[in-house]
C-alpha positions as CSV (number, residue, x, y, z in Angstrom):
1,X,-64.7,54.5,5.0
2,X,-63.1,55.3,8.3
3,X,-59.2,55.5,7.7
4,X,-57.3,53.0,9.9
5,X,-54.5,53.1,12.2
6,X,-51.0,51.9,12.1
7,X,-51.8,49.1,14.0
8,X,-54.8,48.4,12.3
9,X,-53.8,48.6,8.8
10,X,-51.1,45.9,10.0
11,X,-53.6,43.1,11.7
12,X,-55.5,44.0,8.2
13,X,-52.4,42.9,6.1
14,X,-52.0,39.8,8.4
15,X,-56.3,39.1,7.7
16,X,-55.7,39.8,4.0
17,X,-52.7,37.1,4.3
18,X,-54.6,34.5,5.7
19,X,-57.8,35.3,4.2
20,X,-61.0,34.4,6.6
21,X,-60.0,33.0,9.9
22,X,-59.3,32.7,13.6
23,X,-57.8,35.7,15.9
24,X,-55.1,32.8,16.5
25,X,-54.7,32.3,12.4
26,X,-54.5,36.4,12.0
27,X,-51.6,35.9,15.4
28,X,-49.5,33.7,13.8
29,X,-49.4,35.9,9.9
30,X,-48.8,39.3,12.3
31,X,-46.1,40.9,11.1
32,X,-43.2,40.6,13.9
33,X,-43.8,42.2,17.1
34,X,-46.3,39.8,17.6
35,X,-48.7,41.8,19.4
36,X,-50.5,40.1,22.5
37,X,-53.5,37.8,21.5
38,X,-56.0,40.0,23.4
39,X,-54.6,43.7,21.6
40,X,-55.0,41.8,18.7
41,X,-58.4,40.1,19.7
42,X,-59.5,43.7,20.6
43,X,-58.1,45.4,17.4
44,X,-60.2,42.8,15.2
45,X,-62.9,44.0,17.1
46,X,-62.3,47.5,16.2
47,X,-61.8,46.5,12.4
48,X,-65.1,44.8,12.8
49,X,-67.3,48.2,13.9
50,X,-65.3,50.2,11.7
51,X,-67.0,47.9,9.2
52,X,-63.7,46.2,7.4
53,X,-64.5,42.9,8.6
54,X,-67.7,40.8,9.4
55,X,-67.9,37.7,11.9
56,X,-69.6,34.4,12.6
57,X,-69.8,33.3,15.1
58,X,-68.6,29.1,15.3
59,X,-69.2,27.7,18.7
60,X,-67.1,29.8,21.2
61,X,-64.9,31.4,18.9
62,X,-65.4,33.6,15.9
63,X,-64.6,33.2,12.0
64,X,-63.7,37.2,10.8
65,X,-64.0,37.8,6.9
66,X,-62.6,40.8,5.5
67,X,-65.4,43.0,4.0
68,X,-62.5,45.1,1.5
69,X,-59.6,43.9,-1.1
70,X,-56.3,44.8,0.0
71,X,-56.0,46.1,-3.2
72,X,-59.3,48.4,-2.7
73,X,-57.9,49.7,0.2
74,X,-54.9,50.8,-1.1
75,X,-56.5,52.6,-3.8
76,X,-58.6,54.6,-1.4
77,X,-55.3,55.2,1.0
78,X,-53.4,56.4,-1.8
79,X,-56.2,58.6,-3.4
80,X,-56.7,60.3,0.1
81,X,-53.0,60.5,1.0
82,X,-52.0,62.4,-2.4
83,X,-55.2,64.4,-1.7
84,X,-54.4,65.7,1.3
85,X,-50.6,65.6,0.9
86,X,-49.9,66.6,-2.5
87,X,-52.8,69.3,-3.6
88,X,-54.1,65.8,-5.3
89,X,-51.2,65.5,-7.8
90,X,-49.3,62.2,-8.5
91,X,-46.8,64.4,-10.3
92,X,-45.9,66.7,-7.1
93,X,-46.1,62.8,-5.5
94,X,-43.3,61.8,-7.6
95,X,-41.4,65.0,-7.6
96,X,-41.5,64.4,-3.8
97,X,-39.8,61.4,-3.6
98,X,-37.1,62.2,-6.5
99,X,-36.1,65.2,-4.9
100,X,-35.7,63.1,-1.2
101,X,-33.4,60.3,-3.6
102,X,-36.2,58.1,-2.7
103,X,-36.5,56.7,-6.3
104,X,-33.8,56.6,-8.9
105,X,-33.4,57.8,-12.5
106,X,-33.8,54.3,-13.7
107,X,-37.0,53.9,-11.7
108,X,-38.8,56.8,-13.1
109,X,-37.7,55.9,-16.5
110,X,-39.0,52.4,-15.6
111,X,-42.1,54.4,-14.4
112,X,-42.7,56.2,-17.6
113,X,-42.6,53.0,-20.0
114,X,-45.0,51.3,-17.5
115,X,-47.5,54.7,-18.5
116,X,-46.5,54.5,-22.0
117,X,-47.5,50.8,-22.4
118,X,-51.0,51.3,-20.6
């Protein structure tokens, strides 16, 4: 699966938001810039080849399904971002961001009971 860009990955939070729809549905759940309705008609496009999305096509306009879970996708992003950030190591991930202050004591002790009740 073809990683997106940023402006990809945010028309595909605004389609995982509204769920199947219209480029004008997508428009109005678009994160703030609103992009213009032809970057965004033109994005979905992009989505569409890069085979995240499928279409039908409903008298003039078209009807875009995602083809991937939100949640699916940020599996697969996170997987390959520790990969090739962090020598594939959620530890050295979460070393990271206590050594930036990026995530509190608390947190990481929150962290741990979350691990120890799974």
């Amino acid at each position: 699966m073809e990683k997106l860009t940023q402006q990809e990955e945010v028309a595909m939070l605004a389609i995982w938001k509204t769920g199947p729809g219209f480029v004008k549905d997508f428009l109005e759940a678009h994160a703030a810039p609103q992009p213009p309705y032809t970057t965004l008609a033109s994005t979905i496009k992009n989505l569409e080849k890069k085979g995240y999305l499928s279409s039908e096509k409903i008298g003039n306009v078209y009807r875009y399904t995602p083809l991937i879970a939100e949640n699916e996708y940020k599996q697969k992003f996170m997987s390959g971002f520790v990969k090739d950030y962090f020598e594939d190591s959620y530890k050295a991930l979460v070393t990271f961001f206590a050594k930036e202050k990026k995530i509190s004591p608390e947190e990481l002790k929150e962290i741990v009971k979350m691990i120890e009740k799974n």
